[in-house]
C-alpha positions in Angstrom: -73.3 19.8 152.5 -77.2 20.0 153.5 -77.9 18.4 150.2 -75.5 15.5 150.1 -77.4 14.5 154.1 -80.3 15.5 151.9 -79.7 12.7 149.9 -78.6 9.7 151.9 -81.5 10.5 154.1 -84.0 10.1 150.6 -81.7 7.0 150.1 -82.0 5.9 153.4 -86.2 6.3 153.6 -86.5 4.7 150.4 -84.9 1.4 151.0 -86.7 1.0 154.1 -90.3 1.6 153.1 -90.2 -0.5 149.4 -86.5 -1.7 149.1 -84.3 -0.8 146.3 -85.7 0.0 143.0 -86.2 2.6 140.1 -89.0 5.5 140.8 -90.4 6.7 137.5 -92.1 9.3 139.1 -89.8 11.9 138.3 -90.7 14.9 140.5 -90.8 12.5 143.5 -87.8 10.7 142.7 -86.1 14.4 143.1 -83.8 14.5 139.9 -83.7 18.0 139.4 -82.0 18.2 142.5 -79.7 15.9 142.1 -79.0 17.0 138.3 -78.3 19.9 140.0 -76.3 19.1 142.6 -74.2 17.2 139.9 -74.0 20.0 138.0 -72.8 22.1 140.9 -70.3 19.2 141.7 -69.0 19.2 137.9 -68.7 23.3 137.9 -66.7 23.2 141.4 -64.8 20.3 141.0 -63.8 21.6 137.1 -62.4 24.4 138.8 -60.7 23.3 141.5 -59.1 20.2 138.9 -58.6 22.9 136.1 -56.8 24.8 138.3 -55.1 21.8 140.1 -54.2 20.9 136.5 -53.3 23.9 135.3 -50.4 24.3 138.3 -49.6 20.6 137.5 -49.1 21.6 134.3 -46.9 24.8 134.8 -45.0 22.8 137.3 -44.5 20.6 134.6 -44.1 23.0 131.5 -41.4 25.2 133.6 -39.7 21.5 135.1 -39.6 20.6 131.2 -37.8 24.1 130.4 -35.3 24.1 133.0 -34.4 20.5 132.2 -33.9 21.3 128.1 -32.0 24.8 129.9 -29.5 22.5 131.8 -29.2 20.0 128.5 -27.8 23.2 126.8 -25.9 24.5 129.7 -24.4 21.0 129.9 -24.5 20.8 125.6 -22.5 24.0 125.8 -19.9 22.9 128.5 -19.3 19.8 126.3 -18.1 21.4 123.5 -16.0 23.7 125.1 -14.4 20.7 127.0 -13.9 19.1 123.9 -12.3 22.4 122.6 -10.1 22.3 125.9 -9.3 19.1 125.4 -8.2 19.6 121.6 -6.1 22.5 122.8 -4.7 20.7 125.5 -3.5 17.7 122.5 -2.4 20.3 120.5 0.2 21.7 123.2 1.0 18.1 124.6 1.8 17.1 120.9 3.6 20.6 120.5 5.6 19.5 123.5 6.5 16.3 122.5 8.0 17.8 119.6 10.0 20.3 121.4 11.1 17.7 123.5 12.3 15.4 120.3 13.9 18.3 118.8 15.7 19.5 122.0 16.5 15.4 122.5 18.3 15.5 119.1 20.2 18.9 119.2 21.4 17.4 122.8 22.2 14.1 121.0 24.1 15.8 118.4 26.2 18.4 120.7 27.4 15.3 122.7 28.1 13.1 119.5 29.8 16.9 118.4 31.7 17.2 121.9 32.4 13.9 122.2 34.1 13.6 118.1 35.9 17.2 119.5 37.2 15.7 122.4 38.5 12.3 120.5 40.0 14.6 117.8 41.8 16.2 120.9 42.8 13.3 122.3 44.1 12.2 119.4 45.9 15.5 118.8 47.2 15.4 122.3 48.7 11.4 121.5 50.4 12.3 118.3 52.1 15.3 119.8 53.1 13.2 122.9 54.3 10.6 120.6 56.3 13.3 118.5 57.8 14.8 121.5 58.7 11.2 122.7 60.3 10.3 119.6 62.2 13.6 119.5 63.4 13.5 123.0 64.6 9.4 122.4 66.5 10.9 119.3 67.9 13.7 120.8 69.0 11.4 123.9 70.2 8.7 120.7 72.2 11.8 119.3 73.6 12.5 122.8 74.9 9.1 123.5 76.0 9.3 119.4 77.7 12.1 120.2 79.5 11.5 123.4 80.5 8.1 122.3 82.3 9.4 119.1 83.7 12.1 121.5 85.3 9.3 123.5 86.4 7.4 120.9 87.8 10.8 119.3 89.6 11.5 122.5 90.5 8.2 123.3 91.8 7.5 119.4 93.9 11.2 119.7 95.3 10.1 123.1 97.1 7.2 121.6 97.8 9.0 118.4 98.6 12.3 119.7 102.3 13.0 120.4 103.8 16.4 121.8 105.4 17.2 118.7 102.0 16.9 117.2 100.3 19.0 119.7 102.8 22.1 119.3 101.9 21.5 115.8 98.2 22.0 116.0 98.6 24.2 118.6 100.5 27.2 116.1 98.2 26.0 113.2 95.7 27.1 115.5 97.3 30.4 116.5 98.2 31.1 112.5 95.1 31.0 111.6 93.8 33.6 114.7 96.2 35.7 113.7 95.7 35.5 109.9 92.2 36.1 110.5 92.8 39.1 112.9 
């Protein structure tokens, strides 16, 4: 510090006795001293800058390796979303055909069911119909029946004479006893 007021006070002294100018007078002009004073400054200020530097440059260097760290951290996440994500396809598509496949085998047991319960139906109808038909015949056989009774009945009332029922009535007996 005593050199540097050292040196604006040879500044100041010279400009005011003969102005500004070059001295050639070398020991006068003092340039040892202020070679070494620049030397000094060059030796200090290299140090403090080289380490200043240095720092920076660790700062940077270590800045630089956590950056490229967190590029493969991220690099490494990636991939194993995109595995994820592959996986994740796979099942959905795995799904979707379980789901098609159970769609179908639903599709097919009601189509079954429903051919099953038409086959039934149908079943059912013909065997109503048959037991219709055989009910009207029986009821047609009835009505056959009774009416030829009637007509039987009525025909032997006019043609049936008491003569003709003592008649029928020993055939009748002759032939219980004969049988007897």
């Amino acid at each position: 510090m005593k050199n540097i007021i050292q040196i604006f006070n040879i500044i100041a002294e010279h400009q005011t006795e003969k102005g500004f100018g070059f001295n050639s007078d070398f020991l006068e002009a003092n340039v040892i001293n202020i070679l070494l004073l620049l030397a000094g400054l060059i030796y200090v200020l290299k140090q403090f800058l080289g380490s200043s530097l240095a720092s920076r440059q660790e700062k940077v260097l270590f800045a630089i390796q956590e950056s490229e760290e967190r590029l493969q951290q991220a690099n490494i996440r990636l991939t194993e979303s995109e595995k994820q994500l592959a996986q994740t396809q796979m099942i959905i598509d795995q799904i979707k055909k379980e789901a098609e496949i159970t769609a179908q085998k639903v599709r097919e047991s009601i189509l079954a069911q429903g051919k099953l319960d038409i086959e039934r139906l149908i079943a059912t109808g013909k065997a109503s119909i048959t037991t219709a038909e055989n009910q009207v015949r029986q009821q047609i056989q009835q009505q056959i029946t009774t009416l030829a009774l009637k007509r039987v009945t009525v025909q032997l009332k006019s043609q049936m004479s008491a003569s003709m029922q003592a008649k029928i009535i020993d055939t009748n007996i002759m032939q219980l006893g004969g049988t007897l």
